[in-house]
VOLO-479722 format. One record per residue: x, y, z of N, C-alpha, C in turn; residue in three letters. Coordinates in pm, whole numbers, plus 50000, padded with zeros to 5 digits. Layout:
<mifis>
XYZXYZXYZALA/...
</mifis>
This chain:
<mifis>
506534836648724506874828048835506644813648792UNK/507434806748899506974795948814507434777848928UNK/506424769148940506614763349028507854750749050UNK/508214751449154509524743849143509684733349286UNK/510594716349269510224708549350511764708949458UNK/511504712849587512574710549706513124696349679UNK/514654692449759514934680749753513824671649831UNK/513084684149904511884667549957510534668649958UNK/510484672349800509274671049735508284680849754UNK/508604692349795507784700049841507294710349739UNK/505954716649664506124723849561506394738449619UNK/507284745949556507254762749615507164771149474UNK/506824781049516506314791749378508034801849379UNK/508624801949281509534811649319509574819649198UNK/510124827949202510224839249119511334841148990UNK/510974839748905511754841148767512984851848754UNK/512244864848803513464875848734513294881748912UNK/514594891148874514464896749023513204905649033UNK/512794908548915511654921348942510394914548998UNK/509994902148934509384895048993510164887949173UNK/510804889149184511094888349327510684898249459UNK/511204911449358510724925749434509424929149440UNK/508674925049359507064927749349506754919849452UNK/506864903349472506184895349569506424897749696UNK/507224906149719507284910249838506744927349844UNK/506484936549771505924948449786504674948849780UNK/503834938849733502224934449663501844932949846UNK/502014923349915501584921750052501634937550143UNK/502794944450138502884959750173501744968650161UNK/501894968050002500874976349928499484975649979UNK/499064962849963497744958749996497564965450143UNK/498204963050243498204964550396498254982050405UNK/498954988850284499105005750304498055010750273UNK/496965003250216495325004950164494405005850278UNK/495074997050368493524994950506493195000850534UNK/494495013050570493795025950676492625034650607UNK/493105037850482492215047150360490825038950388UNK/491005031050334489675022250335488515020050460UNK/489325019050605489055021450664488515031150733UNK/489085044150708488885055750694487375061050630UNK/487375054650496486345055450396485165053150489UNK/485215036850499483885032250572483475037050701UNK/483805048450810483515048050928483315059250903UNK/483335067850799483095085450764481935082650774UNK/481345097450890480005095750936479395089651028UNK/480305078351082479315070851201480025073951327UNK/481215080051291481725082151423482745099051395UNK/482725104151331482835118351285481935125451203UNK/481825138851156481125143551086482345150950943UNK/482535141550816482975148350720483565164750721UNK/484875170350716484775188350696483885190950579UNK/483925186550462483465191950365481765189450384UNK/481525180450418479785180150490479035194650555UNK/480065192250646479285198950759479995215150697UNK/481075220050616481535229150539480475236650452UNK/480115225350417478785232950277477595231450296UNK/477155223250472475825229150539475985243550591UNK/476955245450633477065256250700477595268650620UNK/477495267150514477525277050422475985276550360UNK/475085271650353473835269350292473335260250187UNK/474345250650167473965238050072473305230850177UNK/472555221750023471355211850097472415203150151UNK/471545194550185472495177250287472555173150119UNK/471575167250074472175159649967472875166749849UNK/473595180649831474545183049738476245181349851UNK/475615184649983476915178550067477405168850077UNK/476345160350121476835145150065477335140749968UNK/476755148449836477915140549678479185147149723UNK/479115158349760480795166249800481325156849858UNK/480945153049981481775145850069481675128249980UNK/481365126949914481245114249841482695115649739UNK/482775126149668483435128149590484755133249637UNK/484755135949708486205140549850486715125049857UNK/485725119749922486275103549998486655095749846UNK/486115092849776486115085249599488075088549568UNK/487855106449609488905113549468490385108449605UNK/490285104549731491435105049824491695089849795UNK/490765082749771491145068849779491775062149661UNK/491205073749533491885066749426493335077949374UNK/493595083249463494765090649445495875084449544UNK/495025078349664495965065149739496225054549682UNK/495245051549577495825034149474496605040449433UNK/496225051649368497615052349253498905053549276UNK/499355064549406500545065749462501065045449490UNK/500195039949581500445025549583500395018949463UNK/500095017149391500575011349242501645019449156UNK/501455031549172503155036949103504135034849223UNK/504595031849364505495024649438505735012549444UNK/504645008649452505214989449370505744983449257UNK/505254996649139505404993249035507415001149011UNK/507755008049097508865016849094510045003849166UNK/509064999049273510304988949328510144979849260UNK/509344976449215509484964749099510954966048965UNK/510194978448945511614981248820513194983748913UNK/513274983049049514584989049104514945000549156UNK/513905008949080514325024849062513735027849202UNK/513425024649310513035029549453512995016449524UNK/514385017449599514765004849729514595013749794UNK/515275010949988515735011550070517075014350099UNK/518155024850101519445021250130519945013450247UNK/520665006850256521204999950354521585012650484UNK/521465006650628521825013950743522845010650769UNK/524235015150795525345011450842525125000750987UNK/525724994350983525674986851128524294978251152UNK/523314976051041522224968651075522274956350947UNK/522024945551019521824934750963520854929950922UNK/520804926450767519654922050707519694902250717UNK/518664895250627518474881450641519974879350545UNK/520104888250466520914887350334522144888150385UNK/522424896750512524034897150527523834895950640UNK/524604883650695524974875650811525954882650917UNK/526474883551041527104886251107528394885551121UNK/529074889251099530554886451074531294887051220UNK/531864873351201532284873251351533814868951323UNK/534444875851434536044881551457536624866951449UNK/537904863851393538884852551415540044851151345UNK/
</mifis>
């Protein structure tokens, strides 16, 4: 990327190749498709009780070999959620996974075509 001056002086960051175009707009996505997981992560336990917790008390494990379970449950979901989100950004980045266009819906890119 690389910075560049408007006719009225204004600096803007714009984007070199299209792939770099497609990333700066999937990077803000990405980040935002993380919250819930994360979210998720931090409230396990204060307002539910873990399956795999309360799974392997009630089979006869101690609390603290349940807890690494359920530690290692929450760890192994969150980093199997980066990765799906970094191999989709990294897919629309290269092209190889858009959006197809909807018949009859208008994007910023294609304007309204009006009758005359």
């Amino acid at each position: 990327m690389r910075w560049t001056r408007s006719r009225r002086g204004t600096a803007k960051w714009r984007p070199r190749t299209p792939r770099e175009a497609r990333l700066e707009v999937a990077r803000g996505a990405a980040s935002d498709a993380l919250l819930p997981a994360l979210d998720q992560t931090r409230t396990v336990g204060l307002v539910t009780l873990p399956g795999a917790f309360v799974g392997m008390l009630l089979a006869g494990a101690s609390p603290l070999m349940a807890g690494a379970v359920q530690v290692f449950v929450l760890i192994a979901l969150l980093a199997v959620e980066a990765i799906s989100v970094a191999l989709t950004v990294d897919l629309v980045g290269r092209g190889r996974l858009h959006r197809e266009a909807v018949p009859g819906r208008r994007t910023k890119a294609q304007p309204a075509v009006t009758g005359g």
